[in-house]
TILODREN-716942 format. One record per residue (C-alpha): residue number from 1; x, y, z. Coordinates in steps of 0.05 Angstrom, whole numbers, plus 32768, in hexadecimal, padded with zeros to 4 digits. Layout:
drense,c1,c2,c3
NUM,X,Y,Z
...
//
This chain:
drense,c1,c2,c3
1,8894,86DD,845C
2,88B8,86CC,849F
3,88EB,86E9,84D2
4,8937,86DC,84C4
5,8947,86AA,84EF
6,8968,86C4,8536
7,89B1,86C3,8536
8,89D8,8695,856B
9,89FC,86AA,85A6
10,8A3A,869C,8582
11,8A26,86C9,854B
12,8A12,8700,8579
13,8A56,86F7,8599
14,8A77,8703,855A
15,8A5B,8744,854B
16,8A68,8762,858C
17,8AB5,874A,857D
18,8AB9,876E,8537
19,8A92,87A3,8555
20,8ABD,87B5,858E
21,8AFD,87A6,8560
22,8ADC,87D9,852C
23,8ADB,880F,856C
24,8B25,8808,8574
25,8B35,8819,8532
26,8B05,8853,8526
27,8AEB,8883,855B
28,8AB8,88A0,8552
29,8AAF,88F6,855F
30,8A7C,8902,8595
31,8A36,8916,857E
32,8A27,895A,857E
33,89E6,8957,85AF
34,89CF,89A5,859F
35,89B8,898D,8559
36,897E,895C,8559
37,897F,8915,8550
38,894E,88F5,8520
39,8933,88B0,8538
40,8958,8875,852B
41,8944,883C,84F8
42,8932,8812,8530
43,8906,8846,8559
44,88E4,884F,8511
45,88D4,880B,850E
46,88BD,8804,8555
47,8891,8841,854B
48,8877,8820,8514
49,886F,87D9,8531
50,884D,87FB,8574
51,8824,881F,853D
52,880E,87E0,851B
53,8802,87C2,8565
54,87D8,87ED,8577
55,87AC,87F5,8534
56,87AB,87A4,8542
57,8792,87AE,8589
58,8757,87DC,8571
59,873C,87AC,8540
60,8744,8775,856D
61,8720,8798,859D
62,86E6,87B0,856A
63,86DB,8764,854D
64,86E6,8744,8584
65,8697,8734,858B
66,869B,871B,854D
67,86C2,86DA,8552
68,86E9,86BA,857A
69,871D,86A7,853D
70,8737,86EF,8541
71,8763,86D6,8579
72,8792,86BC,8547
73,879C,8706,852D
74,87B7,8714,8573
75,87E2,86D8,8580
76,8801,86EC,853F
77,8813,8737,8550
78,882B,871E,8596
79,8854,86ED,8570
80,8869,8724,853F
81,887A,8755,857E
82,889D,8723,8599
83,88CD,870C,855F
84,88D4,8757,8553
85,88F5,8762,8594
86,8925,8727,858C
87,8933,8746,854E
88,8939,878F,8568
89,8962,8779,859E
90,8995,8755,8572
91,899B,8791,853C
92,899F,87BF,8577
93,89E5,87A7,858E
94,8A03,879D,854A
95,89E9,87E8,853F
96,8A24,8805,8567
97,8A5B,87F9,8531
98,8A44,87C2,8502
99,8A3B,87E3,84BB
100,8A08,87AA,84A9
101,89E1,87C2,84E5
102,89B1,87EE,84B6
103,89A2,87C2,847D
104,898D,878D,84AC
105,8966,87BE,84D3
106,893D,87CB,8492
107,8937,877B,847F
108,890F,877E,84C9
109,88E9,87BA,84B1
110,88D6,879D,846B
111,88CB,8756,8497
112,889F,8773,84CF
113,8873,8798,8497
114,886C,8757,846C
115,885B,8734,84B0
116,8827,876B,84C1
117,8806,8769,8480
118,8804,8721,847F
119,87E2,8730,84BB
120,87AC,8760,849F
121,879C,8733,846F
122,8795,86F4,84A0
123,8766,8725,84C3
124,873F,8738,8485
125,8737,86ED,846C
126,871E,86DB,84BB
127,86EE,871A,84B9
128,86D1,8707,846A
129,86C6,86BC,8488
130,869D,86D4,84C2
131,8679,86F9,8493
132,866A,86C6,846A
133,8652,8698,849F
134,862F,86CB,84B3
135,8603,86D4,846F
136,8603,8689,8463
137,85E3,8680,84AF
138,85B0,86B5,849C
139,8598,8692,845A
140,858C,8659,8480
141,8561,8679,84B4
142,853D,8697,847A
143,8535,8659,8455
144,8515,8635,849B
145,84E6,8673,849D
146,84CA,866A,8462
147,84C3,861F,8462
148,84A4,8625,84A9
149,8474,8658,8486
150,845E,8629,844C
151,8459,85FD,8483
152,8421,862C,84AC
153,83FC,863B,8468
154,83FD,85F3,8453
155,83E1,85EA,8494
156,83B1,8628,8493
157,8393,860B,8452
158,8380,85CB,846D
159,835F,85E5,84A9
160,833A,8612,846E
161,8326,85D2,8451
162,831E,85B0,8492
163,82E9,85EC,84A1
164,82C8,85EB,845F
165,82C1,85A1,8460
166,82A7,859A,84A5
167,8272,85D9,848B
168,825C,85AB,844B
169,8252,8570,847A
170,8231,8599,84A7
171,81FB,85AF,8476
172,81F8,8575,8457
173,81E2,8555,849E
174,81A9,858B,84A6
175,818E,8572,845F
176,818D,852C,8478
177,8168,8549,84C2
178,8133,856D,8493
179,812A,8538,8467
180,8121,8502,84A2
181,80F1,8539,84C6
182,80CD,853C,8482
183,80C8,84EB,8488
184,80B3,84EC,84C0
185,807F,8524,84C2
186,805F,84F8,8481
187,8058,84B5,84A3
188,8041,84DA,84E0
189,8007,84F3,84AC
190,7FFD,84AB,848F
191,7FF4,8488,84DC
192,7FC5,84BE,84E7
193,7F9D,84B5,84A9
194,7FA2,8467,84AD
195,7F84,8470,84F8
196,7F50,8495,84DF
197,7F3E,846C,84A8
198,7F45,8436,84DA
199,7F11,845B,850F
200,7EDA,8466,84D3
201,7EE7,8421,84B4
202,7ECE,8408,8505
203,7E98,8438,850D
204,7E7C,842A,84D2
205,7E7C,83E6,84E4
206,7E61,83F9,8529
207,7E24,8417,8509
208,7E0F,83E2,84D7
209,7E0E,83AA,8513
210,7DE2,83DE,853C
//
């Protein structure tokens, strides 16, 4: 809910006019200043409104490293103090003989604390959606995490079977080394026993010409 909308100049005129014609009829008894005076409707309310002000200004202060979208909560009570002293200003002159003076006085009351919890709850809805980015921004880091890290054990596992491959090949390659050495160990052994078959067959041939 709103402000009542400001009244005119001409408006303001007119209550001064009934106001002063109300003095003329009807004068008032001076106050007796030994007893006490209890605060007025309007210093209530201004207590209350520097009250609310300043609550404001200590939550601003402590989220304000949260987000930068609690500077709407601020414009707002500014706006607030402002219309609140336009307001003030006009029910403090009708207060000085306008019998409507009190009941309008509590409209700006009941106003300023509809305005002010209209604030809170602005506040509230701003703090629960920083929040919420906050948890949603999280899950995402956590879901990258974890897909990077199915990433480095996908990639772990294939430099396992990189490893264990290259190992199979490996000994598989030192079979094929023995096996060639084994070849050619045996036709070293059959040259050898050809050339000595060879060097018989000729000496035997050397000794029958002789």
């Amino acid at each position: 809910m709103g402000f009542k909308k400001p009244r005119s100049p001409a408006q303001i005129a007119q209550l001064k006019s009934n106001h002063e014609k109300l003095h003329k009829k009807t004068h008032t008894p001076p106050l007796d200043t030994s007893t006490p005076v209890s605060p007025s409707p309007l210093e209530l309310a201004q207590k209350e409104l520097e009250e609310s002000k300043r609550r404001g200004n200590d939550f601003q202060r402590k989220s304000h490293n949260s987000s930068r979208r609690f500077k709407r909560a601020r414009a707002l009570a500014d706006d607030l103090s402002v219309k609140f002293k336009e307001v003030s200003s006009q029910v403090a002159k009708a207060l000085k003989g306008e019998a409507k003076a009190v009941q309008e006085l509590e409209e700006v009351r009941s106003q300023a604390a509809e305005t002010v919890a209209s604030l809170k709850q602005e506040t509230r809805r701003k703090i629960e959606e920083i929040e919420s980015a906050g948890l949603q921004e999280v899950e995402e880091l956590q879901a990258e995490l974890e897909e990077l890290q199915m990433r480095a054990e996908d990639a772990e596992a294939r430099a396992e079977d990189a490893e264990e491959g290259a190992q199979m090949l490996q000994a598989k390659l030192g079979k094929e080394l023995e096996r060639s050495d084994a070849l050619k160990r045996r036709n070293n052994a059959l040259r050898m026993s050809k050339v000595r078959a060879l060097q018989k067959q000729q000496n035997a041939v050397a000794a029958g010409a002789s």
